[in-house]
C-alpha positions as a Python dict, from the first residue, in 0.01 Angstrom:
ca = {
    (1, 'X'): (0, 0, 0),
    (2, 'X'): (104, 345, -54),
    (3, 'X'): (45, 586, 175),
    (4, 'X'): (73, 961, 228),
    (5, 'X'): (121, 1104, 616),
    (6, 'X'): (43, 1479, 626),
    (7, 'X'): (122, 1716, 917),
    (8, 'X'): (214, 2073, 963),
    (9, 'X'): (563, 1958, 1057),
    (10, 'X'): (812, 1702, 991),
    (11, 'X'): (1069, 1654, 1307),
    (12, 'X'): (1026, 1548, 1669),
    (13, 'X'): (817, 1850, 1784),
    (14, 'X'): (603, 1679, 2039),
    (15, 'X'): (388, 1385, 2118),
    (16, 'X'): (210, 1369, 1775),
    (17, 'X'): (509, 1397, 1572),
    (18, 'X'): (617, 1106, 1765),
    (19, 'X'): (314, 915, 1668),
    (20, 'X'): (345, 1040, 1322),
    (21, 'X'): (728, 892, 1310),
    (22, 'X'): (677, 557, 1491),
    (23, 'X'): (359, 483, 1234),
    (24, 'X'): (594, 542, 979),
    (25, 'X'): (847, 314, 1070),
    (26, 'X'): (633, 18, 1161),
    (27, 'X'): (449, 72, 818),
    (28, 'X'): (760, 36, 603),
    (29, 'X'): (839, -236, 824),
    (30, 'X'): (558, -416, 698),
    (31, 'X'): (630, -367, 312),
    (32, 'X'): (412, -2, 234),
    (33, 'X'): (575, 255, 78),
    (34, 'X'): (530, 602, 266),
    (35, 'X'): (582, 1008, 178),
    (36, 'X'): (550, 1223, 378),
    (37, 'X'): (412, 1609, 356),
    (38, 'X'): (435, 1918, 555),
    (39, 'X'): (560, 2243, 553),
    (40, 'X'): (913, 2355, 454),
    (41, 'X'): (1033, 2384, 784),
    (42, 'X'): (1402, 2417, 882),
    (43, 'X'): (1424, 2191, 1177),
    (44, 'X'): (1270, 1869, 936),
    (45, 'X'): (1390, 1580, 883),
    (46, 'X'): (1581, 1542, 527),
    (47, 'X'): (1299, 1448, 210),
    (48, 'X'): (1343, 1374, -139),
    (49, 'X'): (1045, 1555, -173),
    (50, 'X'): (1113, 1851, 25),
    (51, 'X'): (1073, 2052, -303),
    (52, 'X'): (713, 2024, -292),
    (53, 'X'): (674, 2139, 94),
    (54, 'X'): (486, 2473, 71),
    (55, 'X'): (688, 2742, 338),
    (56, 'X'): (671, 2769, 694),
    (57, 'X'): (569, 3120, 791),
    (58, 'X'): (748, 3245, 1133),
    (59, 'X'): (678, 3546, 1342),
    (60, 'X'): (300, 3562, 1273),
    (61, 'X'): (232, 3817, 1565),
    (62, 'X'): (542, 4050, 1475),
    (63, 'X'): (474, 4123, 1105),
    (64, 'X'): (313, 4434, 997),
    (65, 'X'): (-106, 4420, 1010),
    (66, 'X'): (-149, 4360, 640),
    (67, 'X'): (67, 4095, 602),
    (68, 'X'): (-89, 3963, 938),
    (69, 'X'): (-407, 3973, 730),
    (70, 'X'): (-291, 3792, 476),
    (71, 'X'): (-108, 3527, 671),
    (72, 'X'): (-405, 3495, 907),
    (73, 'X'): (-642, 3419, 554),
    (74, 'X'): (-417, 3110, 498),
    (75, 'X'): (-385, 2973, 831),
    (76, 'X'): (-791, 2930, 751),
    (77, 'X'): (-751, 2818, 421),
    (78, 'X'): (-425, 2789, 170),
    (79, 'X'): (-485, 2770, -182),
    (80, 'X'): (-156, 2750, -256),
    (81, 'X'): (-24, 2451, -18),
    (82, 'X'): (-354, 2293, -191),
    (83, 'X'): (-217, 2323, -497),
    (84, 'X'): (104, 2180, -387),
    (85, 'X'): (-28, 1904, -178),
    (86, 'X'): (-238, 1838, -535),
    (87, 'X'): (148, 1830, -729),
    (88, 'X'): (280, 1558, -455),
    (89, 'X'): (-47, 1346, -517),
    (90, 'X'): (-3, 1327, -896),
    (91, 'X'): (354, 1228, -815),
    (92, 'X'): (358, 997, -503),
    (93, 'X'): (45, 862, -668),
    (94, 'X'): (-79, 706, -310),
    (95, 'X'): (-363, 439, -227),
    (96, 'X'): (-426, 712, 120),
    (97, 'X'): (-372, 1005, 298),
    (98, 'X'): (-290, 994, 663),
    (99, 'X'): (-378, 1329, 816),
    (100, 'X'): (-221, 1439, 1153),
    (101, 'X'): (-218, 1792, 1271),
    (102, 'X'): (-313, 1989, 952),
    (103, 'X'): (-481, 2292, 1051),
    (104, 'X'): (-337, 2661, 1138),
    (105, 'X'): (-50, 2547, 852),
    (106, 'X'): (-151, 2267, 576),
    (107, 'X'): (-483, 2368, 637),
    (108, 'X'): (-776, 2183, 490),
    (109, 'X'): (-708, 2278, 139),
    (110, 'X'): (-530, 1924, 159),
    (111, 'X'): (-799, 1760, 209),
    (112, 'X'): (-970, 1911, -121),
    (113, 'X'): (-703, 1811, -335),
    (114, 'X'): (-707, 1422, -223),
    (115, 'X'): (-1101, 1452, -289),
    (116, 'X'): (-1011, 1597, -610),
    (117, 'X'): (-763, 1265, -716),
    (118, 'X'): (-1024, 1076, -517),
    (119, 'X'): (-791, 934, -257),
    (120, 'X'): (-948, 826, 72),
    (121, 'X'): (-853, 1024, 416),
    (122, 'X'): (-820, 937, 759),
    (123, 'X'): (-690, 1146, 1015),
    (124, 'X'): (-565, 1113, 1364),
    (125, 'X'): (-739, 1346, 1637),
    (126, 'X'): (-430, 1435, 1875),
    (127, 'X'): (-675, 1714, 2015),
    (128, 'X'): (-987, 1861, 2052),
    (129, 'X'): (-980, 2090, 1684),
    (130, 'X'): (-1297, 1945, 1566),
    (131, 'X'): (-1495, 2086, 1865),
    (132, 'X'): (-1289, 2342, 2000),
    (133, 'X'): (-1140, 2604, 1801),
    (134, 'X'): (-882, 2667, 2031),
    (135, 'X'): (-800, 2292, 2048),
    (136, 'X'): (-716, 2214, 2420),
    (137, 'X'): (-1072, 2322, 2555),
    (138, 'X'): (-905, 2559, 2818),
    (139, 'X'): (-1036, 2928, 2894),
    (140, 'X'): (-755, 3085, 3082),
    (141, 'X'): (-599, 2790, 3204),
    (142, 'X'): (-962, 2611, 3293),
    (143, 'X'): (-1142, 2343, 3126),
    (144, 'X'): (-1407, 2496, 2879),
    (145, 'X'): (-1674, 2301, 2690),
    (146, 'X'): (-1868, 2673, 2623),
    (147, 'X'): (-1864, 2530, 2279),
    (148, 'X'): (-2049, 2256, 2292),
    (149, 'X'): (-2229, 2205, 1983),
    (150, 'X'): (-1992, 2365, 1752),
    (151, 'X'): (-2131, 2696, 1919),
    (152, 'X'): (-1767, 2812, 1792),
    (153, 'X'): (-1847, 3193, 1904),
    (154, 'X'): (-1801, 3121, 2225),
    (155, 'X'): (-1396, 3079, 2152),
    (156, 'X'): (-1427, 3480, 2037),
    (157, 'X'): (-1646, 3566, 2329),
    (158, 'X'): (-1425, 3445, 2560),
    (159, 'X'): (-1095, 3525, 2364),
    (160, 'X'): (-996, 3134, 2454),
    (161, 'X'): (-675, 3162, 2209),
    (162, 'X'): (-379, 3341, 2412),
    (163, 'X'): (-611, 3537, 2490),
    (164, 'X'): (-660, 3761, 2204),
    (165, 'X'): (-921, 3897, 2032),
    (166, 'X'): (-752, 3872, 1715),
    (167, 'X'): (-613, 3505, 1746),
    (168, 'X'): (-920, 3416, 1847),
    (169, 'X'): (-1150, 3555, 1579),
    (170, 'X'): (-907, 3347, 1325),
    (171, 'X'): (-933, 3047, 1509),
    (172, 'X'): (-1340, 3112, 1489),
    (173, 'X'): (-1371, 3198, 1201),
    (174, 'X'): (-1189, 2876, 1043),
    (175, 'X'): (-1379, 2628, 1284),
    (176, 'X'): (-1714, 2819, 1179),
    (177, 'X'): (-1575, 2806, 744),
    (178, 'X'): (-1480, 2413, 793),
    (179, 'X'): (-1803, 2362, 947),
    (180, 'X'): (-2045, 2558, 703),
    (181, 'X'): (-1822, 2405, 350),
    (182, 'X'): (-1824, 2074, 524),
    (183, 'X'): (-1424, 2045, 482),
    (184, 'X'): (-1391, 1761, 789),
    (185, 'X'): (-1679, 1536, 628),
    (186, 'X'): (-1464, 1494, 352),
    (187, 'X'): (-1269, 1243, 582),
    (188, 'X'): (-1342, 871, 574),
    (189, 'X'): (-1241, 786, 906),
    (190, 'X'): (-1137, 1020, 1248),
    (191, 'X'): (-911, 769, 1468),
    (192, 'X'): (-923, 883, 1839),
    (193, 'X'): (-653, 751, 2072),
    (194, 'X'): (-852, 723, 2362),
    (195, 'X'): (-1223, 639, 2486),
    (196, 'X'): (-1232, 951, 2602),
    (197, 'X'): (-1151, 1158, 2310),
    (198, 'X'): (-1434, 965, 2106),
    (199, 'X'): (-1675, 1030, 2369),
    (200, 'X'): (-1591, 1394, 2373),
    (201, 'X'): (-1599, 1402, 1988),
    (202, 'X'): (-1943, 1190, 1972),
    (203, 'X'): (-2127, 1424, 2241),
    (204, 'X'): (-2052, 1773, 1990),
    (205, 'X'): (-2207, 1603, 1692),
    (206, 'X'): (-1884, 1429, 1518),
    (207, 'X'): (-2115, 1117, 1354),
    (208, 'X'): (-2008, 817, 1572),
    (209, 'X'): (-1974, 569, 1313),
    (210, 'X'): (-1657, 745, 1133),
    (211, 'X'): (-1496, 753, 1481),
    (212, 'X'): (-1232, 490, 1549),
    (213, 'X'): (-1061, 403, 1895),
    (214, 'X'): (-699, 308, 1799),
    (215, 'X'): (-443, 333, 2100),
    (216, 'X'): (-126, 481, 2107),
    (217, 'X'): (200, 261, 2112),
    (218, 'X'): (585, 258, 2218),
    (219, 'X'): (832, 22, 2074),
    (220, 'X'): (907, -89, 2399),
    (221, 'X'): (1197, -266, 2327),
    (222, 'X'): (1382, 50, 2254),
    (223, 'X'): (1336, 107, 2646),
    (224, 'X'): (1542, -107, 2875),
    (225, 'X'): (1372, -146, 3186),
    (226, 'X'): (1517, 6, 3502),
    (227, 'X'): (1246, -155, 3787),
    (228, 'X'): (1391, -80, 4128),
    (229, 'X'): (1312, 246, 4294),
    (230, 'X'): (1507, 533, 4164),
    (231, 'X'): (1674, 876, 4358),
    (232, 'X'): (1378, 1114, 4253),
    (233, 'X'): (982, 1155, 4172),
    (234, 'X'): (986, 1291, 3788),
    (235, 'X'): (811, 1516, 3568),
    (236, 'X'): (813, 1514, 3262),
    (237, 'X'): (622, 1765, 3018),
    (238, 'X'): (503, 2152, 2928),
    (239, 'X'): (583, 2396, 3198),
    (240, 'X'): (215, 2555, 3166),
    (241, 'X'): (-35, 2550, 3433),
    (242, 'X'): (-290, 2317, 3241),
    (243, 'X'): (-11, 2056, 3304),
    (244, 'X'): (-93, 2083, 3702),
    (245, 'X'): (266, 2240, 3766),
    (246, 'X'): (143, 2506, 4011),
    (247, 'X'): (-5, 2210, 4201),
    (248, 'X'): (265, 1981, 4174),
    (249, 'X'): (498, 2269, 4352),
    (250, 'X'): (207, 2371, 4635),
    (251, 'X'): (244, 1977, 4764),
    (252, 'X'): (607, 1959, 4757),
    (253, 'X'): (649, 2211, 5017),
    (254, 'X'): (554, 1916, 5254),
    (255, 'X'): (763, 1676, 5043),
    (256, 'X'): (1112, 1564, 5148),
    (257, 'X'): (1184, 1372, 4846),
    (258, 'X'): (1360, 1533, 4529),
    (259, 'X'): (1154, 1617, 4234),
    (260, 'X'): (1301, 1675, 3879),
    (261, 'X'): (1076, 1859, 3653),
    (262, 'X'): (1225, 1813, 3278),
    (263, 'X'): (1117, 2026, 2998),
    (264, 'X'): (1005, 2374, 2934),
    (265, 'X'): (726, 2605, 2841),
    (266, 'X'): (551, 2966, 2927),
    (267, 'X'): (572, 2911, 3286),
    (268, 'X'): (960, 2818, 3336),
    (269, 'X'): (1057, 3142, 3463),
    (270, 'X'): (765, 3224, 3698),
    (271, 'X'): (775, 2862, 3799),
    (272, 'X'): (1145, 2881, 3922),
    (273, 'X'): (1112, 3237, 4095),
    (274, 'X'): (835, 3096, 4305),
    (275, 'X'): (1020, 2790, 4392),
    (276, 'X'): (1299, 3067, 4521),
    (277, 'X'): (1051, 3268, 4697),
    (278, 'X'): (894, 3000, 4856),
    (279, 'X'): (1241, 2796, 4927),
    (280, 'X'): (1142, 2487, 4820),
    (281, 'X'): (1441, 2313, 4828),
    (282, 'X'): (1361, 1944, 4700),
    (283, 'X'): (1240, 2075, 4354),
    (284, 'X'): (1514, 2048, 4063),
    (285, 'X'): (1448, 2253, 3672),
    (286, 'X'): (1621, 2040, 3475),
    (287, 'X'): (1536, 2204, 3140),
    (288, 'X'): (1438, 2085, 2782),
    (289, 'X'): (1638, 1697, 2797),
    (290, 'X'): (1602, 1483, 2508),
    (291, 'X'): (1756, 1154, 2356),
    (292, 'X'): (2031, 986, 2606),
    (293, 'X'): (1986, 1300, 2874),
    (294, 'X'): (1635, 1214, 2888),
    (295, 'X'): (1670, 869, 2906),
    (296, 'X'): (1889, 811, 3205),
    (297, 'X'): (1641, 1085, 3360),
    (298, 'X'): (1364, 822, 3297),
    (299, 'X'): (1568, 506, 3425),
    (300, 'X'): (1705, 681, 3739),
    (301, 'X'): (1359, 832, 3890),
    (302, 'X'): (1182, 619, 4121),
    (303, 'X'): (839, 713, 3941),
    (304, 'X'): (666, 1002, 3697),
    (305, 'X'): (441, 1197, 3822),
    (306, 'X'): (113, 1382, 3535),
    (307, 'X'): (-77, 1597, 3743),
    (308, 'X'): (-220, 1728, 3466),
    (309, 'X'): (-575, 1958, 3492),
    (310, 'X'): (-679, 1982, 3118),
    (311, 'X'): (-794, 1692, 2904),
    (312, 'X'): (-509, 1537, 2825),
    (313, 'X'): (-609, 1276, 2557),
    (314, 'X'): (-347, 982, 2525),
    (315, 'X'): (-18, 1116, 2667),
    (316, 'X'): (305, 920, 2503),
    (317, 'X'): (459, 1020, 2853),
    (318, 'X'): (303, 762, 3041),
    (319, 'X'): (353, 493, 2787),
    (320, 'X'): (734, 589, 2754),
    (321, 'X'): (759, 579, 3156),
    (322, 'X'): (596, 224, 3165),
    (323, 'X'): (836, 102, 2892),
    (324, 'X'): (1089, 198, 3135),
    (325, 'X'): (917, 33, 3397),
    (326, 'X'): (799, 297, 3610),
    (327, 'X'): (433, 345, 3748),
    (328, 'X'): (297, 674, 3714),
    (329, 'X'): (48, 893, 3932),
    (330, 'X'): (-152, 1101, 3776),
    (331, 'X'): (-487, 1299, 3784),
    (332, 'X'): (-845, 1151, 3710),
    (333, 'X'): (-855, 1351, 3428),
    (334, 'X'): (-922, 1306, 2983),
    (335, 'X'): (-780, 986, 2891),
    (336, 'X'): (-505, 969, 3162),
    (337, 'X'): (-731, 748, 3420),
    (338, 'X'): (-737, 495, 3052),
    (339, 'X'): (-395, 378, 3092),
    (340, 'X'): (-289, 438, 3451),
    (341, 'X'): (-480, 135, 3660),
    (342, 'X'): (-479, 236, 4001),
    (343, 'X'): (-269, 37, 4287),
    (344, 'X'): (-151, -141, 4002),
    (345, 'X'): (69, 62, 3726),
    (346, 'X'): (30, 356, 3905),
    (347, 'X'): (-241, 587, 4159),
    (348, 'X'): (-506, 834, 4041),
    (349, 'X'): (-592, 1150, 4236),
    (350, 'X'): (-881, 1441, 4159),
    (351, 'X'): (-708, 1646, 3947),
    (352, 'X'): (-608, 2032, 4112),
    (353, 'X'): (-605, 1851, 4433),
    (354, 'X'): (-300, 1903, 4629),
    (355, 'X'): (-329, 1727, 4922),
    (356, 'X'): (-427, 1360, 4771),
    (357, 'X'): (-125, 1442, 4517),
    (358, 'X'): (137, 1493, 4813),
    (359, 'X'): (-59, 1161, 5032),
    (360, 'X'): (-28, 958, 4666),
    (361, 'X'): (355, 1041, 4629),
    (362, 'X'): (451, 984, 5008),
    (363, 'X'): (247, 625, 4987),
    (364, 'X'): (446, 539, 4664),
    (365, 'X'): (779, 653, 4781),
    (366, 'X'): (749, 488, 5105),
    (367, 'X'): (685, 151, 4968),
    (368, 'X'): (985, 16, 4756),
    (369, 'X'): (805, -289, 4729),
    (370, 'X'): (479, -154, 4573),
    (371, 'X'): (719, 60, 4347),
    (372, 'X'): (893, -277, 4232),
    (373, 'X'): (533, -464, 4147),
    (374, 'X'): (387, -148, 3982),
    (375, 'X'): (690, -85, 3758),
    (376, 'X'): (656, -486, 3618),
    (377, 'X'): (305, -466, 3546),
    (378, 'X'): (329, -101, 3392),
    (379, 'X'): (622, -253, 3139),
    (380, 'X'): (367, -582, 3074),
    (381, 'X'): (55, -353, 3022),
    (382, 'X'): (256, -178, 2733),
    (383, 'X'): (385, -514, 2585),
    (384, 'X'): (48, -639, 2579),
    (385, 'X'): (-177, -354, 2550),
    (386, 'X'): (40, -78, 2375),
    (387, 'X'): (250, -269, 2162),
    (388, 'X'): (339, -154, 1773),
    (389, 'X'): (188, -485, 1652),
    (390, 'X'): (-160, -426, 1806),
    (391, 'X'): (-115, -80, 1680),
    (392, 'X'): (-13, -176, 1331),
    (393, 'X'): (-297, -464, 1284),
    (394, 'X'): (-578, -192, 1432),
    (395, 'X'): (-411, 71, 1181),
    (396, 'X'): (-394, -134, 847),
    (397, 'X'): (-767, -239, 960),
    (398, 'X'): (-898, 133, 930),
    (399, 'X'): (-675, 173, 616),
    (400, 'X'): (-866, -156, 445),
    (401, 'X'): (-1226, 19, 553),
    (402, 'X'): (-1105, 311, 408),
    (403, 'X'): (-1044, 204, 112),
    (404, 'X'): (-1285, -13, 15),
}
């Protein structure tokens, strides 16, 4: 089979990327022939058919207000990477088209020009786009279903995107276009990596029967296993406050256990001046790590903990730390309470709550034991459960329906 993956970007950017890489490795591992399209960004990975990328526009909110305009116009809707994505059909000549994260850069022009060489689509919902312009359904840092429905005004009423009126009217005004022209219903089949993302999607009017449950995977035998109890409680993720790092802090004041927070984000430098004002002296900012840094980070911790208070859908973070063999605790929150079964790969507290965070970490770090039998079933549940062969055999299932 030939296939074509499109996203907006084509290196290790976050957790989708990863998903988008790690499909297309175990697909070429099974004999199909992959391309893949995005923008013409300078961080991606090398192409042979780079040529074709349309460009990657930077500094959106410094340019001048016509060429804002302009830029904001094909953020909604790009003629022109249509009629390149059209140019890389007629020469990759594919069976399918793999969508990932398309809109706010490839837009949905793409998804034109496959109907136009009648290729079939499905597409992988890493968020909440098709419900939420904003795509996280936050308002200021708080959950927000206001637009339930696909009552998309209320992302412009409540200036959801950064918080700007302007952001927000774009992001509004190309859930409302998309909506109206029909753009998503082009798409055979929407493949949502948790339960609770189909649920979500189902309730605001996404027809049920073109939505697809397909778990997320790890090759797990990348990860060697590191079982007994580590020197530290990680974190690993976006410094932002929808990632429960405010809360996280507040209960390690009556912690005397080290914490390592890897990774970075809005919130790094506010994050670290309260940890100084408040002398906290068992937290550790570690920084962006990545590749062997990040690893020995993983294998050395005694557990991860996601305290997450948005809805996370299907993090790769958890996966990756049970490949490792560490349990996780996290909050009862999106998808997370899917994969973490708790008092038995991991604990589950209300999410925002800081006292039943601090009482879950003390019970786990206090119990080398229970660290030990948690870690072994986490790395099982991923060989069974999470595994790229399950992944592949659910994948090239949807493809199949797809097509025919």
């Amino acid at each position: 089979m030939k296939i074509v993956i499109a996203n907006n970007f084509y290196y290790l950017r976050g957790g989708s990327e990863r998903v988008l890489f790690e499909e297309k490795r175990i697909l070429e591992e099974n004999g199909h022939q992959v391309f893949v399209f995005s923008q013409a960004h300078p961080n991606n990975e090398h192409s042979e058919y780079a040529n074709y990328f349309p460009p990657y526009t930077t500094n959106y909110e410094n340019m001048p207000l016509l060429k804002r305009v302009l830029s904001s116009i094909n953020i909604v809707y790009s003629r022109k990477v249509g009629r390149a994505f059209l140019r890389f059909l007629e020469e990759s000549k594919p069976d399918l088209v793999h969508a990932h994260i398309i809109y706010g850069g490839l837009t949905t022009s793409i998804l034109d020009a496959a109907a136009g060489k009648d290729v079939p689509v499905v597409m992988t919902l890493h968020d909440y786009k098709l419900i939420c312009p904003s795509y996280i359904m936050l308002n200021r840092g708080k959950i927000c279903e206001d637009c339930k429905g696909r009552r998309f005004y209320y992302c412009l009423l409540n200036r959801c995107h950064k918080e700007s009126l302007q952001s927000s009217f774009v992001y509004c005004l190309e859930s409302y276009l998309n909506k109206w022209l029909l753009k998503y219903d082009r798409i055979r089949y929407l493949i949502c990596p948790s339960h609770f993302s189909l649920k979500k999607h189902a309730e605001n009017g996404i027809p049920e029967e073109k939505l697809v449950y397909i778990p997320n995977f790890v090759n797990f035998v990348d990860y060697e296993a590191n079982y007994q109890k580590g020197d530290y409680v990680l974190f690993v993720g976006r410094l932002s406050k929808e990632k429960g790092i405010p809360t996280l802090l507040e209960a390690a004041k009556r912690l005397h256990m080290p914490i390592k927070i890897v990774g970075d984000g809005p919130m790094g430098v506010e994050l670290e001046s309260y940890v100084t004002q408040n002398t906290i002296k068992n937290i550790v900012f570690e920084g962006y790590k990545s590749g062997e840094e990040l690893r020995k980070l993983y294998q050395d911790a005694a557990f991860l903990v996601m305290p997450s208070e948005c809805y996370e859908n299907a993090p790769m973070t958890i996966l990756e730390a049970f490949a490792y063999g560490k349990p996780v605790i996290g909050s009862r929150i999106g998808g997370i309470p899917e994969v973490i079964e708790s008092n038995q790969t991991g604990m589950l507290f209300e999410a925002g709550n800081t006292d039943e965070l601090r009482e879950c970490i003390e019970t786990l770090w206090s119990n080398n034991s229970l660290i030990l039998e948690m870690g072994h079933a986490a790395r099982s549940k991923v060989e069974t459960e999470f595994s790229p062969q399950v992944h592949y055999k659910k994948l090239v299932k949807i493809y199949e329906d797809a097509l025919s």
